[in-house]
C-alpha positions in Angstrom: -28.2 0.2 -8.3 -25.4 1.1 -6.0 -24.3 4.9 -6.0 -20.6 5.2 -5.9 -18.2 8.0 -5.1 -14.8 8.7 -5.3 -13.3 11.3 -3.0 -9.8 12.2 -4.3 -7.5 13.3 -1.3 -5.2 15.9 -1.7 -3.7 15.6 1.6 -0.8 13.4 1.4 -0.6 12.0 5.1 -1.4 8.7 5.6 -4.1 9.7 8.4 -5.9 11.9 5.5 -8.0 8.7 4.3 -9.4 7.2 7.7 -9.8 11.1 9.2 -11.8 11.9 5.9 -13.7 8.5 6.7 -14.7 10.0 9.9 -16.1 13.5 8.9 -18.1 11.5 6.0 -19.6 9.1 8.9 -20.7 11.9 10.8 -22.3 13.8 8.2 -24.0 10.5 7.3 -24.7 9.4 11.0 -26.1 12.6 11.6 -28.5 12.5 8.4 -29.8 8.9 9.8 -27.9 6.4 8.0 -26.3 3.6 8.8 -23.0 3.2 8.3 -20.4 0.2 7.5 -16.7 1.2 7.6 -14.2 -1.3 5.9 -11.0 -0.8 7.2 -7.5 -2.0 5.0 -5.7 -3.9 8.0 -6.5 -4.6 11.6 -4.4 -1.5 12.6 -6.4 0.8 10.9 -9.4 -0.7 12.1 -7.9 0.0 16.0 -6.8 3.7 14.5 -10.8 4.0 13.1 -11.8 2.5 16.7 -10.1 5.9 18.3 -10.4 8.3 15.7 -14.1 8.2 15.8 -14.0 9.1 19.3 -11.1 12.1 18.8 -11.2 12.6 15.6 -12.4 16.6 16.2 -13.1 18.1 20.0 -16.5 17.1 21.2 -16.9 14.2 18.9 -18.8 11.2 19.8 -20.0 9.1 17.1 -21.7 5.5 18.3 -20.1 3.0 17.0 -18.8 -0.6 17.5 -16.1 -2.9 15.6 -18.0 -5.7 14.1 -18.3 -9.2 15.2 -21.4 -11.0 13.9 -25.1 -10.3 13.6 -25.4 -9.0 17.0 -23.7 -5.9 16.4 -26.3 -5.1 13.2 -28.2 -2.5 15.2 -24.8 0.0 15.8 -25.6 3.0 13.5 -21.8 2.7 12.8 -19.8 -0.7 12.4 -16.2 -1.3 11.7 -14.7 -4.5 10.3 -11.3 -5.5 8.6 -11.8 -8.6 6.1 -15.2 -10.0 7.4 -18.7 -9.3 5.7 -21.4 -7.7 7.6 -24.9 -9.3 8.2 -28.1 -7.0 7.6 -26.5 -3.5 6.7 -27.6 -1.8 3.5 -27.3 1.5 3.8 -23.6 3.3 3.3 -20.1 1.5 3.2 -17.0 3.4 3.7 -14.4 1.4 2.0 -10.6 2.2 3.2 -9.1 -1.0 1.6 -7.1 -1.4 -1.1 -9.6 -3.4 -2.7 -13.5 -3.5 -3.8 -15.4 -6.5 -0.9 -16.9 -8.5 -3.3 -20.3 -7.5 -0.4 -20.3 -3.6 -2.1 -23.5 -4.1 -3.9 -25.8 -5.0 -0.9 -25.3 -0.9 -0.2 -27.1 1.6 -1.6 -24.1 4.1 -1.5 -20.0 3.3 -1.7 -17.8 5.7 -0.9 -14.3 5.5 -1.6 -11.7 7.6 -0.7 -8.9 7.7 -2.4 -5.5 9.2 -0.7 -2.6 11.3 -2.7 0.0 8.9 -2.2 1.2 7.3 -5.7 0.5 3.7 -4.4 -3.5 4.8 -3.0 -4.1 6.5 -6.6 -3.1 3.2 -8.2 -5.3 1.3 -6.4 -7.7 4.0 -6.6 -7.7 3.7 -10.3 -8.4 -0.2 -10.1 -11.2 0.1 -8.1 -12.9 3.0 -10.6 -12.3 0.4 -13.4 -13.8 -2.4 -11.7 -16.7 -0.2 -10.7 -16.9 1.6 -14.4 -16.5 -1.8 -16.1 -19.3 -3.5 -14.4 -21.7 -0.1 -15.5 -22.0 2.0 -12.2 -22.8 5.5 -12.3 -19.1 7.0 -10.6 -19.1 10.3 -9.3 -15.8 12.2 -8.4 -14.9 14.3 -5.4 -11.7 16.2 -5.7 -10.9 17.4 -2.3 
């Protein structure tokens, strides 16, 4: 079954979420996985594009934003309201939303900013999660 974790934000600034998103995808590149970031809008995705190249000095993590089946073999992929082919490993989800895809993973991690409007929708996707009976685990950070 699908592990999932919350990570609860106490940075308020609306960069907190994706620049969280990018420490968690190195630590996760680095330990081998593979990686799937869904993004909440197609300006995020572009802000995730060129974070994950600046998001600390010296950074490089190898990634591409997703556009079908041929992109699979990126150890990172990016994608905004589309369903990746073959991945299976560890989605980062930035939306506001749980993609209906989450269970092909074998880890979901969810971040979950400090503004009242991210906490809401932060609280919606623990339910969904918590009534469908995953194991949740919480991050306060």
């Amino acid at each position: 079954m699908t592990q999932v974790d919350f990570y609860i934000l106490q940075d308020g600034a609306p960069e907190a979420p994706p620049l969280f998103a990018c420490r968690l995808v190195e630590k996760a590149y680095k330990q081998g996985h593979r990686v799937y970031i869904n993004a909440d809008s197609a300006a995020q995705l572009r802000q995730l594009d060129d974070l994950l190249w600046t998001f600390r000095a010296g950074s490089f993590l190898p990634h591409a934003v997703y556009a079908g089946a041929a992109d699979a073999e990126q150890p990172v992929l990016l994608g905004h309201a589309v369903e990746p082919d073959g991945m299976a490993d560890v989605l980062v989800n930035l939306d506001s939303a749980v993609p209906p895809w989450f269970g092909r993973f074998s880890r979901v991690a969810e971040p979950v900013g400090a503004g009242e409007a991210a906490r809401s929708a932060g609280r919606a996707r623990y339910r969904f999660y918590q009534d469908r009976g995953y194991t949740l685990n919480t991050h306060k950070l």
